[in-house]
C-alpha positions in Angstrom: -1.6 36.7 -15.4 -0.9 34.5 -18.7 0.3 31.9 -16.2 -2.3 32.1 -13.6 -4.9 32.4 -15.6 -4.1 29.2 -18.5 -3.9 27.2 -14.9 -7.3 28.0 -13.3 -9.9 26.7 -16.0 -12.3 23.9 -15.1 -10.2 21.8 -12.7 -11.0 23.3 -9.8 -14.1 23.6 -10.1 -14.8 20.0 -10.9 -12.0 18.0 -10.3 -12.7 17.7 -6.7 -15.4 15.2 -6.9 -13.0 12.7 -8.9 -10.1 13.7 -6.4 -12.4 13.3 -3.3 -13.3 9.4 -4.9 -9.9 8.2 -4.7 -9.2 9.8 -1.6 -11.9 9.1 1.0 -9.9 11.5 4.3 -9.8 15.3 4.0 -6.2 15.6 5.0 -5.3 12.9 2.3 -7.1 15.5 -0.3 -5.5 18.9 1.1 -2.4 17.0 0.8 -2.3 15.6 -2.7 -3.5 19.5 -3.8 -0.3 20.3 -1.7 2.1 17.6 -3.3 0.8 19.0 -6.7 1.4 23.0 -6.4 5.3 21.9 -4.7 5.6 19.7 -8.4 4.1 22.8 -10.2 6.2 25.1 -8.6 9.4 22.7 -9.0 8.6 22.7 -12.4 8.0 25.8 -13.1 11.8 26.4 -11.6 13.0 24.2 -14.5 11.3 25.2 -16.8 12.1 29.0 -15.9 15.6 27.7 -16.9 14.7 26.5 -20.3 12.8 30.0 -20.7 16.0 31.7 -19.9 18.2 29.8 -22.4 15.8 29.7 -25.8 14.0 33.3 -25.0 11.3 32.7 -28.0 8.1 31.5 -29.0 7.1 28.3 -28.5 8.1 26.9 -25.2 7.6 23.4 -24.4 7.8 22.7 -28.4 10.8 24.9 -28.7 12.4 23.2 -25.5 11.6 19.4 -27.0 12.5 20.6 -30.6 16.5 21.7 -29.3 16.3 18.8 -27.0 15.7 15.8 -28.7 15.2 17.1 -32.6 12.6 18.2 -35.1 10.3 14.7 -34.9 10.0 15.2 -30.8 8.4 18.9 -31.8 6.2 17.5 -34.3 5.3 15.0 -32.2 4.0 17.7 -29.5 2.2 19.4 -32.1 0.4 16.7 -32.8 0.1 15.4 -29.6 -1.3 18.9 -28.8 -4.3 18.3 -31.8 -5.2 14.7 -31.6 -4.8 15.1 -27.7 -4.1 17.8 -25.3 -5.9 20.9 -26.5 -8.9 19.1 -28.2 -9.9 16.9 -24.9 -9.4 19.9 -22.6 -12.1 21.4 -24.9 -14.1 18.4 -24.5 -12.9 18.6 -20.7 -14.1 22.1 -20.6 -17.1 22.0 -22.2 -18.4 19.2 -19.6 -17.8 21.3 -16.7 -19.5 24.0 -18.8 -22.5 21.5 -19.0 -22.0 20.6 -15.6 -22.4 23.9 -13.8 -25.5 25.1 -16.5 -27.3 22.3 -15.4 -27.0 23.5 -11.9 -28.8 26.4 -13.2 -30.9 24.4 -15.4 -31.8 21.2 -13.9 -33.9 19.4 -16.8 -30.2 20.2 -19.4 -28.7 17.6 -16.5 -30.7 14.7 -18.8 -29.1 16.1 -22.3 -25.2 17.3 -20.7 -23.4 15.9 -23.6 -25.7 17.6 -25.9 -24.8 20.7 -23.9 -21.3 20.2 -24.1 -21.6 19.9 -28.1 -23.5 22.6 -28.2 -21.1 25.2 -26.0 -18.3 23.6 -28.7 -20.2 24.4 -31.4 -20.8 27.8 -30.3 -17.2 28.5 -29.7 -16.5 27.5 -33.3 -18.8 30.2 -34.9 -17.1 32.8 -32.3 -13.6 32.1 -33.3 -14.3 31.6 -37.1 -16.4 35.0 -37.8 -15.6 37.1 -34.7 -12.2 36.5 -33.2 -12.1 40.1 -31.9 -15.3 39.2 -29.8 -13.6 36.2 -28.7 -10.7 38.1 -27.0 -13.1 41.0 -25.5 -14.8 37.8 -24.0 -11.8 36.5 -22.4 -10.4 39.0 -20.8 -14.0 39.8 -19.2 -14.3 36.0 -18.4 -11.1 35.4 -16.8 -11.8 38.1 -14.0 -15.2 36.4 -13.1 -13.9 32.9 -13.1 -11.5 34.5 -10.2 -14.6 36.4 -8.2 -16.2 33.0 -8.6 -13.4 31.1 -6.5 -13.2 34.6 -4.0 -16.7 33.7 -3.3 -16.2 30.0 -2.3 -13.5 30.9 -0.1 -14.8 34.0 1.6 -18.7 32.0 2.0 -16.7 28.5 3.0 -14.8 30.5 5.8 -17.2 32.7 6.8 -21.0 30.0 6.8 -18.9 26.9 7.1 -18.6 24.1 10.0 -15.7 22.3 11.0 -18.2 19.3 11.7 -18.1 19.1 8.0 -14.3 18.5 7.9 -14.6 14.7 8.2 -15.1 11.8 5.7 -18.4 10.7 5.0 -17.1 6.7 5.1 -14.4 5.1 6.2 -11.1 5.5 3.3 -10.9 2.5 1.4 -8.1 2.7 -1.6 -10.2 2.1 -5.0 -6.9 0.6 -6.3 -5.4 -3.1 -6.0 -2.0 -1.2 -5.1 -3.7 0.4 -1.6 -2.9 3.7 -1.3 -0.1 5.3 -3.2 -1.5 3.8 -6.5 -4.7 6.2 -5.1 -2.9 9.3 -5.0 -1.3 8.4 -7.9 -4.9 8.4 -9.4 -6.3 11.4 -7.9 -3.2 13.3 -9.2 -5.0 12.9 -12.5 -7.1 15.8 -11.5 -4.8 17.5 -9.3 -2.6 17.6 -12.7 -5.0 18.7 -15.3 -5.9 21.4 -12.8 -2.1 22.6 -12.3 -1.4 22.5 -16.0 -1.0 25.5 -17.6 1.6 27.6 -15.8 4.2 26.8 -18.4 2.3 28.9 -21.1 3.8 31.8 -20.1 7.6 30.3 -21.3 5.3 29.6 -25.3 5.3 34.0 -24.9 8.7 34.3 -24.6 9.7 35.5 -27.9 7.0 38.6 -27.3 8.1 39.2 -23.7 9.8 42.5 -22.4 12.7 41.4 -20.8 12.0 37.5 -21.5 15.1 36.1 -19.4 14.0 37.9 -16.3 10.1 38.4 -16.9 9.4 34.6 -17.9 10.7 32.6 -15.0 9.4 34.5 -12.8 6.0 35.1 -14.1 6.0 31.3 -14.3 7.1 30.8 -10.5 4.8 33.5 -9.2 2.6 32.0 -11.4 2.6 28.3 -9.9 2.9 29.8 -6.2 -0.3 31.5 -6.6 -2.4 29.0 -8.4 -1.4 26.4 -5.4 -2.5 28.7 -2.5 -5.7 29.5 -4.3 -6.7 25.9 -4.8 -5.4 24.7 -1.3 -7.8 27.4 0.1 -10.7 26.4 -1.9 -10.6 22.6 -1.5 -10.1 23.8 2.3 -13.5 25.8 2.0 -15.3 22.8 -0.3 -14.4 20.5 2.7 -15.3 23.1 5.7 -19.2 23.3 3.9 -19.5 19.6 2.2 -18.5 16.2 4.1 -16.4 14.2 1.8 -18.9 12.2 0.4 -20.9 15.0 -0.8 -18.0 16.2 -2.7 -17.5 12.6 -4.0 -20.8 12.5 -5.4 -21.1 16.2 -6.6 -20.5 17.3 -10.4 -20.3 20.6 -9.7 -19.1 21.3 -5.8 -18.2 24.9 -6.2 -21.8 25.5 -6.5 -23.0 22.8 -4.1 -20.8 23.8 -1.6 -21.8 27.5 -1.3 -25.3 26.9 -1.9 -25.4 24.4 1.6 -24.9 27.9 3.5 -26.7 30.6 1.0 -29.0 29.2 -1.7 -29.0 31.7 -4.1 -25.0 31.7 -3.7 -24.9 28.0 -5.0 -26.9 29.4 -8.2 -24.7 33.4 -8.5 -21.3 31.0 -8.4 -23.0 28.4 -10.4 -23.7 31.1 -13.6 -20.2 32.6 -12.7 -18.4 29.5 -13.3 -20.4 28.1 -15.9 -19.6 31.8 -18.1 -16.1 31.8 -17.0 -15.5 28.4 -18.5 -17.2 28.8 -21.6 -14.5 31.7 -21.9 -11.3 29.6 -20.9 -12.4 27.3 -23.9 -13.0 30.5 -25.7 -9.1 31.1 -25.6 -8.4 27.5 -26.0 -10.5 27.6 -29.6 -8.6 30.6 -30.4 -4.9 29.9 -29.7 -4.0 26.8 -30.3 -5.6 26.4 -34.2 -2.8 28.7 -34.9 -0.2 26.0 -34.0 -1.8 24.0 -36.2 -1.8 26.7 -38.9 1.7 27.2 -38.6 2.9 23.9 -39.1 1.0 23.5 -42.5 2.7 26.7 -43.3 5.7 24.7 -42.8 4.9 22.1 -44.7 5.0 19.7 -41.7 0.7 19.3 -41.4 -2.3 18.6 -43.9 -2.8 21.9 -46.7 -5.9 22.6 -46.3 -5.3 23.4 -42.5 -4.0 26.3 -43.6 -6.8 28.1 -45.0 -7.7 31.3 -44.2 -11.4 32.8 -44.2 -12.0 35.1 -47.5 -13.6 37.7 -45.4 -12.7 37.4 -41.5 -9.1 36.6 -42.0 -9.2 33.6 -39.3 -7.8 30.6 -39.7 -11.2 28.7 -40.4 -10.1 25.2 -41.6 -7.9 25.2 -38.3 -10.7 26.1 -35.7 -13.3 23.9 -37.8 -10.8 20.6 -37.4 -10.1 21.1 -33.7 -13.7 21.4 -32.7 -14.5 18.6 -34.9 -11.9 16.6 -33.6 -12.8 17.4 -29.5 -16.6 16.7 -30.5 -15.5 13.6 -31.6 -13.5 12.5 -28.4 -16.1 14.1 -26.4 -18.4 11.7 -27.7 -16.1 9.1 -27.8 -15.4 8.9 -23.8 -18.2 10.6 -22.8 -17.1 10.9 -18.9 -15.0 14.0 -17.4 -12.9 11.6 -15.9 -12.1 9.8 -18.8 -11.3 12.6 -20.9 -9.0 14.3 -18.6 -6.9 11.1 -17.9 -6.4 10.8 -21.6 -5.2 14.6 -21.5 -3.3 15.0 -18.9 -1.5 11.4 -19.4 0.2 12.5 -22.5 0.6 16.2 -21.5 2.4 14.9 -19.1 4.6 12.5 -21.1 5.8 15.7 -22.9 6.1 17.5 -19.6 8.7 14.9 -18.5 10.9 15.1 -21.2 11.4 18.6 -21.3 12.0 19.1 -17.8 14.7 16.1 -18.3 15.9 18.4 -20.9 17.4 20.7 -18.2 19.5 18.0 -17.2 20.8 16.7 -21.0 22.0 20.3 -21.9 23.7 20.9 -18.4 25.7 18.1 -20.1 25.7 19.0 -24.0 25.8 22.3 -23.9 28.1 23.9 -21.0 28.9 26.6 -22.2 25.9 28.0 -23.1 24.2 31.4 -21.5 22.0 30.7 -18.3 20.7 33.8 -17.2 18.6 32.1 -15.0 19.9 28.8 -13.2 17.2 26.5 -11.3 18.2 26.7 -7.9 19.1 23.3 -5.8 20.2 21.6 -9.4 19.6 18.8 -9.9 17.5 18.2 -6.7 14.5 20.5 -8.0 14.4 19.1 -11.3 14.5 15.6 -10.1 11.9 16.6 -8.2 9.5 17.7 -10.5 10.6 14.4 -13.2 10.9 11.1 -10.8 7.1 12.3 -9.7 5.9 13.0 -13.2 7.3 10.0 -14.4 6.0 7.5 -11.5 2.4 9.4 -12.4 2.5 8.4 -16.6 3.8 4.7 -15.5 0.8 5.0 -12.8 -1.7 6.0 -14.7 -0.5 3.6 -17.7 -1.1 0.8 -15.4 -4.6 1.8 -13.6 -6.1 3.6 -16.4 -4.8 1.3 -19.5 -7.7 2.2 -21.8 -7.4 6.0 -21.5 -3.6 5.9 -21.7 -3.5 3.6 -24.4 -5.5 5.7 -26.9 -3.1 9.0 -25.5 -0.1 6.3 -26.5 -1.8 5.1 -29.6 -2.5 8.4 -31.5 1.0 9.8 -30.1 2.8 6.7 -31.4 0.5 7.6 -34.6 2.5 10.6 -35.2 6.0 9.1 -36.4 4.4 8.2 -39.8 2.6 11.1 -40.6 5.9 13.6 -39.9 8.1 11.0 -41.9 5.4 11.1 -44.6 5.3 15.3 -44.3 9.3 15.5 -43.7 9.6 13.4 -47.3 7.0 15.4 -49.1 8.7 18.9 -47.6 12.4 17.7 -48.8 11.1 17.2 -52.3 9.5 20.7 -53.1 
């Protein structure tokens, strides 16, 4: 649940329209949603593997840290602050905004207010009642998943194949014709696949973690890509291509072209159930943060803890500044998740290439678990993954730049924290 549940946040329900830009022919979007779950679920193989061999907590920063050495883990955590987690916050609270002004329609002038505001919100939640947060969750996780029953069950059941066909003729956005355009609308395809490895970050806490974790992680990614193959099926049975191309929030639109109250019941569902995946978001990963100024490898004051709630307030109150700021900063969905998933993916690469090094440095090691057809599956999931950050370097330089900029940022700050720990 851990791993279906981290994947299926905002992406599907918003993603489509950035996906559907790049890629004008419905059978060119069904497949790059295909060609993403087969990477997921190679990845998830590999990364089973790693799961297997370092059963703790931590996962991808565990895997980098045994790979490559202490700087490579840092460099994820800060990657994870200056980066990953706060812009899917500012990624999340967009489609938050998104979907509320479905419900809304005057919020559609003010959505980056919106967006501050559902941040802002979040903060209080997580600072003074965490054990309202996690009530919240759980409750929000299971409507986010009736919300995406709905579109497919409604899709199937009012839809029209006359729908299934692209509004215009495809025309690849890109200089480089069509493979640069897939290479683009895997962008959203990615950030909307991320997520099945945070299963392998509960490994230490698992029953069972050699067995449990790789396969909660495979079953994890298998599920995730039939559920949004069949929903991007059902967007495109209801919606013509350029609907969905032009449509911020298409889960809504798509269900209200067949039943008009529908469009507004999945519309509320989705806009709650996001709001609670950034809930979670707000809540786990400040403790990261935490823990690494426990270890003398962040800033002090991160580590502060609240007098009275016991939460770690300086934490949460940095990371929501933080997305607020990049929120602000790039203002458009698409911006912000190509920023994201860019360096997520930079990380994701070099742990699954990890596999590979310690086939090599460490033979004799205990696999429990062994990624099947090695070294084809990892290759698999790393020649794409790479060809997507060199892709996405070159179509979207100013969103990868900054990702590279801030990451490239890191090396000074962990020498200056390594040198300050080494002297106490």
């Amino acid at each position: 649940m851990i791993a279906i549940g981290s994947c299926i946040g905002s992406g599907i329900f918003r993603t489509p329209k950035e996906i559907a830009g790049h890629l004008a022919a419905p059978e060119w979007i069904l497949a790059v949603w295909a060609l993403g779950g087969v990477i997921a679920l190679t990845g998830a193989l590999t990364f089973a593997e790693l799961g297997a061999m370092f059963p703790r907590a931590g996962g991808v920063y565990a895997y980098l840290r045994e790979a490559y050495g202490p700087p490579a883990g840092f460099l994820y955590g800060w990657a994870y602050f200056t980066v990953i987690n706060s812009g899917a916050l500012a990624g999340l609270s967009l489609t938050f905004a998104d979907y509320l002004a479905y419900l809304v329609p005057p919020l559609a002038a003010a959505k980056t207010a919106v967006a501050v505001a559902g941040i802002a919100v979040i903060t209080l939640v997580n600072v003074f009642r965490v054990k309202v947060a996690a009530i919240f969750t759980n409750l929000l996780t299971g409507l986010k998943l009736v919300g995406i029953t709905l579109v497919v069950v409604i899709g199937f059941a009012g839809g029209s194949a006359a729908a299934f066909a692209p509004a215009v003729e495809p025309s690849p956005p890109s200089r480089t014709g069509l493979l640069a355009a897939f290479g683009l609308a895997l962008v959203g395809v990615f950030w909307s696949y991320g997520g099945w490895q945070h299963a392998s970050y509960l490994a230490g806490e698992a029953r069972d973690a050699r067995r449990t974790v790789p396969r909660a992680m495979v079953l994890g990614a298998a599920v995730v890509t039939a559920a949004y193959v069949l929903v991007n099926a059902a967007y495109l049975w209801l919606l013509p291509v350029g609907a969905v191309a032009a449509s911020d929030s298409p889960a809504a639109d798509a269900v209200g072209s067949v039943l008009p109250f529908g469009g507004r019941l999945v519309a509320a569902l989705i806009a709650v159930s996001t709001f609670g995946t950034a809930l979670i978001y707000m809540m786990s990963a400040p403790r990261i943060y935490f823990a690494m100024a426990k270890d003398g490898l962040f800033f002090r004051w991160i580590a502060a803890v609240h007098p009275r709630y016991h939460t770690p307030v300086n934490a949460v109150l940095a990371q929501s500044g933080w997305a607020i700021v990049l929120l602000l900063f790039w203002g458009t969905f698409e911006d912000v998740i190509t920023y994201v998933t860019f360096t997520d993916w930079i990380f994701f690469t070099a742990a699954a290439a990890a596999v590979i090094l310690f086939r090599v440095s460490r033979r004799d090691v205990e696999r429990p678990y062994r990624v099947p057809a090695y070294p084809w599956t990892p290759l698999f999931f790393i020649l794409p993954s790479a060809a997507f950050v060199v892709n996405t370097l070159v179509e979207k330089p100013e969103q990868a730049g900054a990702g590279l900029v801030l990451l490239v940022a890191g090396l000074p700050v962990y020498i200056a924290f390594s040198r300050r720990k080494r002297r106490r």
